[in-house]
C-alpha positions in Angstrom: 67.0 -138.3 185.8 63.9 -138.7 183.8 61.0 -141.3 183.4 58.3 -141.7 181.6 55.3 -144.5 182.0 53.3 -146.5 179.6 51.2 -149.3 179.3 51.4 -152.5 177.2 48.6 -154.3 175.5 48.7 -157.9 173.6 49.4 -156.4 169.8 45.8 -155.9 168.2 44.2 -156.3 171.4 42.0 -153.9 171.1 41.8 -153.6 167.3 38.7 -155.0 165.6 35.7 -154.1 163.3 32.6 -152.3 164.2 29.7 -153.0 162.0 26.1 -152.5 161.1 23.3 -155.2 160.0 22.2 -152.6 157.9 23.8 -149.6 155.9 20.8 -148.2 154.5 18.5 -147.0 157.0 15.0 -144.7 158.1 13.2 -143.2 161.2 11.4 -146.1 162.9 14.1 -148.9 161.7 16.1 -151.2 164.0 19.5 -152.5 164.1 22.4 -154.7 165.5 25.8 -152.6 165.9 28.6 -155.0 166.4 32.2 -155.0 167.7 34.2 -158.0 166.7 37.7 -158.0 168.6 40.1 -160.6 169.8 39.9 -159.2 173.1 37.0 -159.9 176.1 36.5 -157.5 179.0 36.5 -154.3 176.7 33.8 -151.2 177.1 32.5 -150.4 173.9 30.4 -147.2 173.9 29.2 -145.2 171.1 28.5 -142.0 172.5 25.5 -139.8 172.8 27.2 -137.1 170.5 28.1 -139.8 168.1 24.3 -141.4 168.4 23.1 -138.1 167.7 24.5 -137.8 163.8 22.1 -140.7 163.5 18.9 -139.9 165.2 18.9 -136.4 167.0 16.2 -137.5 169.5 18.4 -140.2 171.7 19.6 -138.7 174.8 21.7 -142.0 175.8 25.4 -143.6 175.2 24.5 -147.1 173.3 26.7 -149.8 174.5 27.8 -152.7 173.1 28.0 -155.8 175.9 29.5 -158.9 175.1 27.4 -160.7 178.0 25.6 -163.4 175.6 22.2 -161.5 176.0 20.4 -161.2 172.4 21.8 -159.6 170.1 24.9 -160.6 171.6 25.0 -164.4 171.0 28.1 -165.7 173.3 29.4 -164.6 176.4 32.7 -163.2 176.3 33.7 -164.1 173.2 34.9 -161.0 172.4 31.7 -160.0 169.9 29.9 -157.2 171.7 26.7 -156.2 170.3 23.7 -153.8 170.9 20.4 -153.1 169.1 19.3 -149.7 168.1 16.1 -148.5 166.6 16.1 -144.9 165.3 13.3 -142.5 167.0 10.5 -141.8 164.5 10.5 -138.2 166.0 13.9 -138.0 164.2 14.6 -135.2 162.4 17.8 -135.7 160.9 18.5 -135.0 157.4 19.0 -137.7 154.8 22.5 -138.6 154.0 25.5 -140.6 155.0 26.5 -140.7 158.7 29.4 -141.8 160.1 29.2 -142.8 163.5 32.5 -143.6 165.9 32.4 -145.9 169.0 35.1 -145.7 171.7 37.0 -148.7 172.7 38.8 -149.1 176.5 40.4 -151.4 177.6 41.0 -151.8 181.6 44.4 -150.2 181.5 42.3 -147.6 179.5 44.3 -147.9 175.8 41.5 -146.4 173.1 40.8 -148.0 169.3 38.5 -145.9 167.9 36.5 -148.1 165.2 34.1 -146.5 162.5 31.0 -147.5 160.5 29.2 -145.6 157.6 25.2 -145.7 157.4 23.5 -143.9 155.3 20.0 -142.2 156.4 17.4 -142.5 153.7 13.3 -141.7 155.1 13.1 -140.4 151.3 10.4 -143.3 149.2 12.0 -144.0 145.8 10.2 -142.4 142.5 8.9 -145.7 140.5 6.4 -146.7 137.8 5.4 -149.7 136.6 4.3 -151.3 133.2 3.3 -154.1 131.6 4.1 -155.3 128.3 5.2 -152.3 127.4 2.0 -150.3 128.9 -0.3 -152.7 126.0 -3.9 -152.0 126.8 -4.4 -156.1 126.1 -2.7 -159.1 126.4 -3.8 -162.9 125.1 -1.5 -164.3 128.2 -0.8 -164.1 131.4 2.8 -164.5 130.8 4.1 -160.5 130.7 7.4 -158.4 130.9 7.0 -156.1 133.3 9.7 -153.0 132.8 10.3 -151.4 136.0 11.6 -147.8 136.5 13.3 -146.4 139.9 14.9 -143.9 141.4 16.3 -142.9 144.5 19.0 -140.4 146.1 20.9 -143.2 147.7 19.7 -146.4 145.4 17.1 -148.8 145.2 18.4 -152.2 146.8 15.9 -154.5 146.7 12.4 -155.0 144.9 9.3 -157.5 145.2 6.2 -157.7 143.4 2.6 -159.1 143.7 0.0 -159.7 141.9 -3.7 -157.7 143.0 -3.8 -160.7 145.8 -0.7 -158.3 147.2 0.7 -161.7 148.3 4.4 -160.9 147.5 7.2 -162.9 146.4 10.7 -162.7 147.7 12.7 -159.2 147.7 15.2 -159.3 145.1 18.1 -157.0 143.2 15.9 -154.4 141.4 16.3 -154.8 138.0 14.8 -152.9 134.9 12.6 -155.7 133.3 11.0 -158.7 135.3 9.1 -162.0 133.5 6.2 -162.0 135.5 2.9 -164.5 135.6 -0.4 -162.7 135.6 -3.5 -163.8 137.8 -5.8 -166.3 136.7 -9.1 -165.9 134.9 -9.7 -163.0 132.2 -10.3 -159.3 133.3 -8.2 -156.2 134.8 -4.9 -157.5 136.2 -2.8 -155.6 138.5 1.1 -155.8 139.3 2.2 -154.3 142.4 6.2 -153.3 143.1 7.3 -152.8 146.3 
């Protein structure tokens, strides 16, 4: 005679999709991890070892509740979520990180979900012109051509003028119509 045990789980019970607010990330930044499952009562843990590829200076498991305590917006709903912010005394190495959590269940079945992040503390190379880099302009309406660079891309850009009040971040593109201050004189055009 011969047996054998094992245990049965709802199909996809435990399958679902870990995530990231953000993919793009430095030392100092903060974000939402998220597991979005069908099932409640999991333990979602992303392990010390695993924490580690991202930021070398945590010493703790990060779990994921799904209690309705912020970030987590809805008790047991089977949305678990946790906040992280990466250690400024970080030393790891730019570059993409994958990161794996660990998913039990009680009858302690495993789905092990991953999510891509990429670390980037490296500022992007950029310059700035206007009109071309003219010494003089008869209006305040200008092109300004824009030039970036950056390992791992430049998402998002915003400008000001020398007030430094800025307008929304937007897709980086290679020229931008831009309005100059009022009033004659030296203008300046800052890109963020």
């Amino acid at each position: 005679e011969v047996n054998t045990t094992v245990s049965v789980t709802a199909p996809g019970a435990l399958v679902g999709t870990l995530s990231v607010n953000d993919t793009i990330v430095k030392d100092g930044d903060a974000m939402v991890f998220r597991y979005a499952s069908s099932a409640t009562d999991l333990n979602v843990t992303i392990n010390t070892t695993e924490m580690q590829k991202l930021d070398n200076s945590t010493r703790a498991d990060l779990r994921l509740p799904d209690g309705g305590v912020p970030p987590d917006s809805v008790a047991d709903d089977g949305v678990y979520a946790a906040t992280y912010t990466i250690s400024t005394d970080n030393n790891q190495s730019d570059g993409p990180v994958q990161l794996r959590a660990i998913v039990n269940d009680s009858a302690n079945n495993q789905f092990l979900p991953t999510v891509n992040l990429t670390i980037d503390n490296t500022r992007p190379n950029a310059s700035l012109q206007i009109n071309n880099n003219l010494a003089v302009t008869s209006s305040r309406e200008v092109t300004l051509q824009v030039r970036f660079n950056d390992t791992f891309g430049v998402q998002k850009c915003r400008f000001s003028n020398e007030d430094r009040d800025f307008d929304e971040w937007e897709s980086c593109t290679s020229t931008k119509a831009w309005r100059l201050s009022a009033t004659d004189g030296l203008k300046t055009v800052v890109a963020q």
